[in-house]
C-alpha positions as a printed Julia matrix, in Angstrom:
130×3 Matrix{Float64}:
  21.33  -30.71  -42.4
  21.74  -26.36  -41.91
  17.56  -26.7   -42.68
  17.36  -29.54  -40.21
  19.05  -27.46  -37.37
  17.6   -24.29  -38.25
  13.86  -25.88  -38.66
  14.3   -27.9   -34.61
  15.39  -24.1   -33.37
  12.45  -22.43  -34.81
  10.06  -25.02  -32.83
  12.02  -24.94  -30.03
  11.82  -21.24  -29.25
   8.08  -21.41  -30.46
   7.52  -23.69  -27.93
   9.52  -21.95  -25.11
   7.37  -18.21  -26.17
   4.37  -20.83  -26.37
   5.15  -22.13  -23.08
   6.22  -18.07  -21.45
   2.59  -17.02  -23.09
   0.94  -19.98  -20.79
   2.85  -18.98  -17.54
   1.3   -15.28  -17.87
  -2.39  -17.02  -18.43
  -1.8   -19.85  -15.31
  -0.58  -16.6   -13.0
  -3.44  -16.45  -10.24
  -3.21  -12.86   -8.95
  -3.98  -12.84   -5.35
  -4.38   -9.14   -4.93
  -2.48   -5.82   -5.25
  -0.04   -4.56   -2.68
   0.34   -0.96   -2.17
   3.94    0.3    -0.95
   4.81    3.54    0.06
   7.76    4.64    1.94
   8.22    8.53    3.69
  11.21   10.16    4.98
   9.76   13.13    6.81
  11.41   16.32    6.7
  13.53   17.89    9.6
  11.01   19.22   12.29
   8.71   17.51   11.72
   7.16   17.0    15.55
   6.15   14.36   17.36
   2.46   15.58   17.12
   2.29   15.77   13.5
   3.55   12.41   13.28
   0.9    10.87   15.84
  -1.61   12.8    13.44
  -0.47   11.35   10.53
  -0.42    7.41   12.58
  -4.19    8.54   13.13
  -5.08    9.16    9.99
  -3.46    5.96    8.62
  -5.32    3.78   10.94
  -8.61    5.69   10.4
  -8.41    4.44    6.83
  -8.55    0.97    7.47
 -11.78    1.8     9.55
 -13.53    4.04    7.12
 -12.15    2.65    3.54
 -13.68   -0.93    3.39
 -11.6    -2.24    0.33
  -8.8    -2.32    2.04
  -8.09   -5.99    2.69
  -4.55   -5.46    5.37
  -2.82   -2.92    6.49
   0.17   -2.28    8.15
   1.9     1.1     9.17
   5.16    1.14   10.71
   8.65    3.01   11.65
  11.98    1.59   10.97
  13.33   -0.28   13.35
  16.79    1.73   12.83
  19.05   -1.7    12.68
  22.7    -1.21   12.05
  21.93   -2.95    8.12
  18.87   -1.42    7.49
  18.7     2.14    5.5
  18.22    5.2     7.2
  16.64    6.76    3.88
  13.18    6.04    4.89
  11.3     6.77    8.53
   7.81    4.86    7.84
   6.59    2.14    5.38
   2.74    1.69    4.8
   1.68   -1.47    3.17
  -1.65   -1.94    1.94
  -3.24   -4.98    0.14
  -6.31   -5.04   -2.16
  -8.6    -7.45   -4.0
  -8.07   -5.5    -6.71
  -6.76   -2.6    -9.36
 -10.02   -1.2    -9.39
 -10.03   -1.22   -5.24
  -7.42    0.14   -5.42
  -8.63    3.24   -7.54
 -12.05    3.54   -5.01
  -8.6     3.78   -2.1
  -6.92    6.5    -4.23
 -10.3     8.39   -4.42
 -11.97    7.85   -1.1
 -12.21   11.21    1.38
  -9.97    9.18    3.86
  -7.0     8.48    1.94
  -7.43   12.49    0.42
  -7.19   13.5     3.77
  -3.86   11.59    4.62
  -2.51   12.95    1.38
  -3.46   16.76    2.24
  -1.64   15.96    5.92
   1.2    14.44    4.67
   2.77   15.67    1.99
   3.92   18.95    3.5
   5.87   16.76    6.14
   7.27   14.61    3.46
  10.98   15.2     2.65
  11.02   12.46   -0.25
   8.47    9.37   -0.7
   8.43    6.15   -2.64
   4.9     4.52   -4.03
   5.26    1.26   -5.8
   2.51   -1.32   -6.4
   2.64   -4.69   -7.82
   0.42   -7.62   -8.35
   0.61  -10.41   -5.68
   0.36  -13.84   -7.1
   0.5   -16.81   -6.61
């Protein structure tokens, strides 16, 4: 009887790793979405800033693998955090879109403009699926 019950547990976590293993394959990825979120540092003026909006929306003109994207301040609501100023969100096709982003003169020139305003920044990227 032990062999019985010990046997019907073996198959039934193979089939539940079976089954995890065919969720991963069925996962349609949609696209990648590209976070990042900037606290600027004290000073910073309003003409800097207006720069940096400029340069943001010049990307989506010049960089053509860029599928969306949205660039925006916090609305500063009583339950939202006051950590962050902006939030960029980008979505591509694709990883490798995403690397001809990272690499494209536009997006080096944000970088160049922005980092010396930044007081602390947060990139995180994940897989949209579906």
């Amino acid at each position: 009887m032990k062999k019985l019950i010990i046997l019907s547990l073996l198959v039934f976590i193979g089939m539940g790793s079976m089954q995890a293993g065919n969720h991963e394959k069925a996962k349609k990825v949609k696209g990648i979405r590209h976070l990042v979120l900037i606290k600027y540092k004290e000073g910073v003026t309003g003409a800097q800033k207006a720069r940096i909006d400029t340069l943001v929306w010049n990307m989506k003109k010049e960089i053509k693998v860029i599928k969306s994207l949205e660039w925006g301040k916090t609305m500063g609501m009583a339950n939202e955090t006051k950590e962050y100023d902006y939030c960029l969100n980008i979505v591509f096709k694709s990883e490798l879109d995403m690397t001809m982003y990272e690499e494209h003169p536009a997006h080096q020139r944000l970088k160049a403009a922005v980092i010396p305003l930044v007081a602390k920044l947060i990139r995180f990227n994940y897989e949209i699926v579906k």
